[in-house]
N, C-alpha and C positions, 0 to 999 in steps of 0.2 A: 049459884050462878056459874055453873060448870061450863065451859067450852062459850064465852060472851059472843054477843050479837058480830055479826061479821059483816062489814064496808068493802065491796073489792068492786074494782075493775072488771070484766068479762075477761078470763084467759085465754090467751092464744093457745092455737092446736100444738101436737107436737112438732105436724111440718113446716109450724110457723116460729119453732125458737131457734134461731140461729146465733143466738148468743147467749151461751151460759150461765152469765155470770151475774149475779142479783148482787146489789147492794142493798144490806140490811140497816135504816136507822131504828136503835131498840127506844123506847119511850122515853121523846124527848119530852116533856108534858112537865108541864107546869107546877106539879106537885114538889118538883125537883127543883125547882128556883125559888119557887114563893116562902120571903122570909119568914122563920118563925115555925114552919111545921118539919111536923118531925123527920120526914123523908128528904128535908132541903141541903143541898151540897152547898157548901162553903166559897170551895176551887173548884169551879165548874169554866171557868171562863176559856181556858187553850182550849180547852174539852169541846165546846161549846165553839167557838171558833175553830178547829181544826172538820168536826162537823156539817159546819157552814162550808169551808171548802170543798171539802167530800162531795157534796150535796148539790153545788157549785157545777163541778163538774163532773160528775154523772150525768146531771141534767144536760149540759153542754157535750157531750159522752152520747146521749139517747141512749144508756143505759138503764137496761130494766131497775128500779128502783121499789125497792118495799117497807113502808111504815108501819110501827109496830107501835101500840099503844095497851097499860094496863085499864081494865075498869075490874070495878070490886063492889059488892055491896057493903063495905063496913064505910070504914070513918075518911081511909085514903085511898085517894082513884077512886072515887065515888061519881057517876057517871052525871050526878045531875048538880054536881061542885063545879068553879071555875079551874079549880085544880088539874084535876084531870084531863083539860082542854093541853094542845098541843102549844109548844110558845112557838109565838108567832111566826117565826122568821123560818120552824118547820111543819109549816103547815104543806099537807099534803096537797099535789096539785089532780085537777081531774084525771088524767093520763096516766097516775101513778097507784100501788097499789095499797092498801088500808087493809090490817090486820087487828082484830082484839081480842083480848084474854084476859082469865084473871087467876093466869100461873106462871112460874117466869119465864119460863122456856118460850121460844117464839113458836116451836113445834108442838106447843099444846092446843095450837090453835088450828083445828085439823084441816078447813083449806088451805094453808098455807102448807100444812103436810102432805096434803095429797097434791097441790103444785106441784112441790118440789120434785116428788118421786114421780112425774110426768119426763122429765127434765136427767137425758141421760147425764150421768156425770157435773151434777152442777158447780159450780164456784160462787159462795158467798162469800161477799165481805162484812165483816158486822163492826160495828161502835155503838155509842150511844149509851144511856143510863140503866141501870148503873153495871160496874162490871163486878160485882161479888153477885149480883141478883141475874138478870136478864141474859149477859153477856155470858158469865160461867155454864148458868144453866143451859143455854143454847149450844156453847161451844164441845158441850159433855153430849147431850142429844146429837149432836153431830158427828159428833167421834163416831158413836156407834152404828150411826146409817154410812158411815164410811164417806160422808159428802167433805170437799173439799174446802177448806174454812180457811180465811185470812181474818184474826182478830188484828183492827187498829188501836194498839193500847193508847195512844194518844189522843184518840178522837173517842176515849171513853173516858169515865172517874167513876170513882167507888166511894161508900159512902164510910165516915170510921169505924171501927171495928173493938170494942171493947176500950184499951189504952193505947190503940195505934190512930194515928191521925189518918186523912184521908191520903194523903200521902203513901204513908207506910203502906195501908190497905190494899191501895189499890197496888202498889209494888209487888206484895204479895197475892195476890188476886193474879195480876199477869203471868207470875212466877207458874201457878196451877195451869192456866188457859193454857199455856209453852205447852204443856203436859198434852195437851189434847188434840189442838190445829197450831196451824202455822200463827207466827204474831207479823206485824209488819206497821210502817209508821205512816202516817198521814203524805209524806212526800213519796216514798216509795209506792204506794195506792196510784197518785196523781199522777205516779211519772208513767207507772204500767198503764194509766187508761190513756194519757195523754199520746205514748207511742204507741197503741190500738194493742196494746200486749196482749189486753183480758178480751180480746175480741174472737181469738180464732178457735176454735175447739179442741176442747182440753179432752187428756185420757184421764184413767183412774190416778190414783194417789200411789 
């Protein structure tokens, strides 16, 4: 099930992006709340809440906006489970853009790769599930296209890790992503879109 079926929006040209800067939600999807299965986070709730913010105001922002979601043909993120459905509250709206895959990276999913690289100089923001999976592996594929990365450690969580709780993990999880892109917190995000910070065009890195 290499490179999954793809939902998007019609993109704008390039004389049509005057604003850089994409926020990325990575798969908020139901596999990840639903008690009992194995991919289900614990402390998902600030995560999940700080999220809902983000999300909040972007939309309020008319910032470009893009959802990412895994499907898989095995047992989890199986396309035709209720699992794999989006939760509720981030459901994608029509205006906004739908990505799918079934590898972690958001950039395995090559319209959204071939977007991106339309897009001089872009700024992502990314969160969302989980950050040892989706989030790391995005944040490392980024490093190396040289794109400009803001991980929100707080508007992500990580799943545990051998004998570290999800806590620890994701602790250390963040600790790696530092290594790669910029980190920044859920208030600091809201305060740059709320004073049009991420609005004007950015240079290289």
């Amino acid at each position: 099930m290499k490179n999954a079926a793809t939902q998007i929006i019609p993109f704008p040209n390039r004389d049509q992006i005057y604003n850089n800067t994409i926020l990325l939600f990575i798969d908020l999807q139901l596999e990840y709340t639903a008690s009992g299965r194995a991919y289900a986070l614990q402390n998902s709730a600030e995560c999940l809440n700080n999220c809902r913010r983000l999300l909040e105001t972007a939309r309020s922002a008319k910032l470009t906006i893009a959802h990412f979601r895994q499907l898989r043909p095995g047992t989890f993120f199986n396309p035709e489970t209720e699992f794999s459905k989006w939760i509720e509250e981030f459901r994608p709206r029509p205006n906004e853009m739908v990505f799918e895959r079934d590898q972690p990276s958001v950039y395995s999913n090559r319209s959204f790769e071939s977007f991106v690289n339309e897009i001089t100089w872009p700024e992502l923001i990314i969160c969302g599930l989980t950050g040892e999976m989706g989030c790391l592996s995005t944040a490392i594929d980024a490093a190396h296209r040289e794109h400009k990365v803001t991980f929100v450690s707080d508007a992500s969580a990580s799943r545990s890790l051998h004998k570290y709780s999800e806590e620890q993990s994701h602790e250390a999880v963040t600790k790696i992503i530092d290594i790669y892109v910029q980190l920044g917190s859920t208030e600091d995000v809201i305060s740059r879109i709320s004073n049009k910070g991420m609005t004007q065009k950015i240079g290289p890195v």
